[in-house]
VMD Tcl script that draws the C-alpha trace (Angstrom):
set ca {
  {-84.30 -1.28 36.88}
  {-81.60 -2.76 34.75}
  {-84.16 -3.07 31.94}
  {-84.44 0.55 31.29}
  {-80.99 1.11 30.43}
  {-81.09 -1.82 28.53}
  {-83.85 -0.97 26.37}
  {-82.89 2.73 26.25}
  {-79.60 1.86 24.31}
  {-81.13 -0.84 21.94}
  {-83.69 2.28 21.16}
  {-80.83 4.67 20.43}
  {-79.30 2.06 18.47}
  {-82.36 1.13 16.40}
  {-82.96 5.35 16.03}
  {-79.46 5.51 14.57}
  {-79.65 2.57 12.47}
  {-83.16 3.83 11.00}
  {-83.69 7.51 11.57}
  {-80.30 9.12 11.44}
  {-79.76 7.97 7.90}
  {-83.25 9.95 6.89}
  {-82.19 12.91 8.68}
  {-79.13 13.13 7.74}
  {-79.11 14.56 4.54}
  {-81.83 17.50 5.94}
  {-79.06 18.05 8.36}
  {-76.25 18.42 6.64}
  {-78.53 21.29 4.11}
  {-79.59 23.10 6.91}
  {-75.98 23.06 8.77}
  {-74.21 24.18 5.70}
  {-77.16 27.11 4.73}
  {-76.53 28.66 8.38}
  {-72.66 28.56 8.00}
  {-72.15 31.99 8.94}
  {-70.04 32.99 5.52}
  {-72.28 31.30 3.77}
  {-75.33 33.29 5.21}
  {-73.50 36.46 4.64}
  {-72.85 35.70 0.77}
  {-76.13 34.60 0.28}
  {-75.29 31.46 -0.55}
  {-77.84 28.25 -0.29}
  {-77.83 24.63 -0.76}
  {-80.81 24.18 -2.89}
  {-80.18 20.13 -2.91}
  {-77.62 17.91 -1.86}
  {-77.03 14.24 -2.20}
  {-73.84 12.72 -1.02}
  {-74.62 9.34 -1.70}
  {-75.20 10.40 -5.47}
  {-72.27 12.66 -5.53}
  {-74.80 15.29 -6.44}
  {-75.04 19.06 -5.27}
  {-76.84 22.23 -6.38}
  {-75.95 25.36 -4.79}
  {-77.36 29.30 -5.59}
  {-76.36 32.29 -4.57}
  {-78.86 35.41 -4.91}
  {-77.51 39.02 -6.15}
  {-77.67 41.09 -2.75}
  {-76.35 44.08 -1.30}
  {-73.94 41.58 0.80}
  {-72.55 40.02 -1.70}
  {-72.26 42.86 -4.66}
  {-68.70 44.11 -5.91}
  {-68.12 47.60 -6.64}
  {-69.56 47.44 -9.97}
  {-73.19 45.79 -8.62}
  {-72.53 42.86 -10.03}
  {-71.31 39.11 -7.93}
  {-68.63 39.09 -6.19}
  {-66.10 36.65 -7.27}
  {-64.85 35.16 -3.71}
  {-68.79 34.52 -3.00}
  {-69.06 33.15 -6.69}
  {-65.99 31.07 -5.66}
  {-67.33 30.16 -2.04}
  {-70.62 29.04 -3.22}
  {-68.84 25.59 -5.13}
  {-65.46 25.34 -2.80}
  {-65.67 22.32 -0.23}
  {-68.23 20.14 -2.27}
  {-66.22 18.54 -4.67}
  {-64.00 17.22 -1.18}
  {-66.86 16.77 0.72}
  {-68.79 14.28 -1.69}
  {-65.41 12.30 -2.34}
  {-64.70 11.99 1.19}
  {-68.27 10.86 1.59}
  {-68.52 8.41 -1.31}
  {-64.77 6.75 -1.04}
  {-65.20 6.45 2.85}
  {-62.61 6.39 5.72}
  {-60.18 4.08 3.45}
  {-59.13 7.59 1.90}
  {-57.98 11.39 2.08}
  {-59.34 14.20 0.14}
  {-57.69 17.43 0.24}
  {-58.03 20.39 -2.05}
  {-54.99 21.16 -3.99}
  {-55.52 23.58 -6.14}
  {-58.55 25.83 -7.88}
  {-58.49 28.28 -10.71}
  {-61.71 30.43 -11.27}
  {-62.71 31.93 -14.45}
  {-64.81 35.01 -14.58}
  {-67.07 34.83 -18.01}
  {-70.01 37.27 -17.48}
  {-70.63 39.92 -14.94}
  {-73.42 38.00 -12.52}
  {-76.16 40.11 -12.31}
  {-78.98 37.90 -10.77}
  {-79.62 34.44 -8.72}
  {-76.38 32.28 -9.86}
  {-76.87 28.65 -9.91}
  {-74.17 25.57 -10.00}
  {-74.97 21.92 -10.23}
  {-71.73 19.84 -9.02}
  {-71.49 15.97 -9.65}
  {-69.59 13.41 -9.08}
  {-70.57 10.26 -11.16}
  {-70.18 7.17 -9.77}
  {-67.91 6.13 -12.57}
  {-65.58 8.75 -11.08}
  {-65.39 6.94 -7.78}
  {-64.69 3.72 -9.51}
  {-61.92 5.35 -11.66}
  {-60.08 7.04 -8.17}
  {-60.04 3.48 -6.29}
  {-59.01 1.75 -9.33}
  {-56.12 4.04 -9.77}
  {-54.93 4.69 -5.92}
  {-55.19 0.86 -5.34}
  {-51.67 1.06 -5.65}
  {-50.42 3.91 -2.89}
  {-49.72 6.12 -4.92}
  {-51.11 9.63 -4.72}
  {-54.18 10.43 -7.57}
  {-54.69 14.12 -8.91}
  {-58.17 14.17 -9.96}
  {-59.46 18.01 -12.02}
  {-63.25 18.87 -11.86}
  {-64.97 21.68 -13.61}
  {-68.19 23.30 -12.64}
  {-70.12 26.17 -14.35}
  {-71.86 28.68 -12.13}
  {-75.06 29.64 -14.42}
  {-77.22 33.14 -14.39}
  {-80.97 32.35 -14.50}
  {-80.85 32.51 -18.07}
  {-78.16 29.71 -18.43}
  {-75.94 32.17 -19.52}
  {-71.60 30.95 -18.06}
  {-71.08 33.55 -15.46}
  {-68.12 31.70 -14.43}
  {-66.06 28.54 -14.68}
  {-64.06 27.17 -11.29}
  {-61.85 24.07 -11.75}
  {-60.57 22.57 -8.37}
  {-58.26 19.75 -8.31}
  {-58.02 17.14 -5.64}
  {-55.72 14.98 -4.07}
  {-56.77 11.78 -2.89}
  {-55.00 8.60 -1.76}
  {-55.62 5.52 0.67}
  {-55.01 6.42 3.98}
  {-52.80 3.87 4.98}
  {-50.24 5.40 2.62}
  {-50.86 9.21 3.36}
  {-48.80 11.53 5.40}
  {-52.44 13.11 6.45}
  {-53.82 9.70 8.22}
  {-55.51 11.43 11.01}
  {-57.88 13.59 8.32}
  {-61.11 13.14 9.94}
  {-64.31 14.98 8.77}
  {-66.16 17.20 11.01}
  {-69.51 15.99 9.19}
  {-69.71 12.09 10.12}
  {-71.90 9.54 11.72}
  {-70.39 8.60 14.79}
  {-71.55 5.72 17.36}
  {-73.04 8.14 19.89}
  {-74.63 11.03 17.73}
  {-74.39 12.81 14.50}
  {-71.48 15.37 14.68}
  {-72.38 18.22 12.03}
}
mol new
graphics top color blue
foreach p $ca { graphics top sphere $p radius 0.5 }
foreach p [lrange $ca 0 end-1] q [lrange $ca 1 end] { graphics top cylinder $p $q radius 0.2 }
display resetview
């Protein structure tokens, strides 16, 4: 009888170890596309890659999400690229760090009037750059730009977001924590 139990944990630690990491990605996409706001907006994650720093998000015209001239409105054109530029930093620098938002500036360029597009990266020469420079303490401002694209390729608009990150040890925010992690007893999405 004490077998079972036994053998029950080393297969829930093997599943984690092996299966988790495959799934994970899928879940994360299909949490984020039936985030309620996100649903209402139209908004979708076409593809998403944390461990690339990679994410490409869309955002069809609809009756939901039109202004008062038909065309996008610009807090769902806004929406559609707000927590990814946190979320992939906080995924790629790990637990040793805090990523807030600090501030974002949107640019409107072109009335949207069809399927929007934006493709948001994070190289990993960016990643190297923020450890090199908060190895320190000190606090690191970091500005990122990201077009959002008609179907034609055409700017609709431009939103630059700049982050604050620094090594938790040295942060006023230690207890951050991120409500999309891997924890030792289940995947908490």
């Amino acid at each position: 009888m004490n077998l079972l139990p036994k053998k029950l944990g080393t297969l829930k630690r093997n599943a984690k170890k092996n299966i988790v990491p495959l799934l994970t990605p899928y879940l994360l996409k299909l949490r984020i596309n039936t985030f309620a706001p996100y649903i209402g907006a139209g908004i979708k994650i076409e593809h998403i890659n944390l461990d690339q720093g990679l994410c490409v998000v869309s955002m069809g015209l609809n009756s939901f999400n039109k202004n008062i001239v038909g065309t996008q409105f610009g807090g769902s054109l806004y929406s559609m690229v707000d927590p990814f530029y946190m979320l992939m930093l906080m995924h790629q620098l790990g637990s040793s760090y805090v990523v807030w938002d600090k501030s974002s500036h949107i640019e409107f360029i072109a009335p949207g009037n069809s399927k929007v597009t934006a493709r948001i990266k994070i190289p990993s020469a960016e990643v190297i750059a923020i450890q090199e420079l908060a190895k320190d303490g000190e606090p690191v401002f970091r500005e990122y730009k990201v077009d959002i694209v008609d179907e034609q390729q055409k700017v609709i608009a431009t939103v630059s977001k700049t982050l604050y990150i620094r090594l938790r040890k040295y942060s006023k925010s230690k207890h951050q924590t991120s409500r999309i992690e891997n924890s030792e007893d289940e995947l908490k999405i």
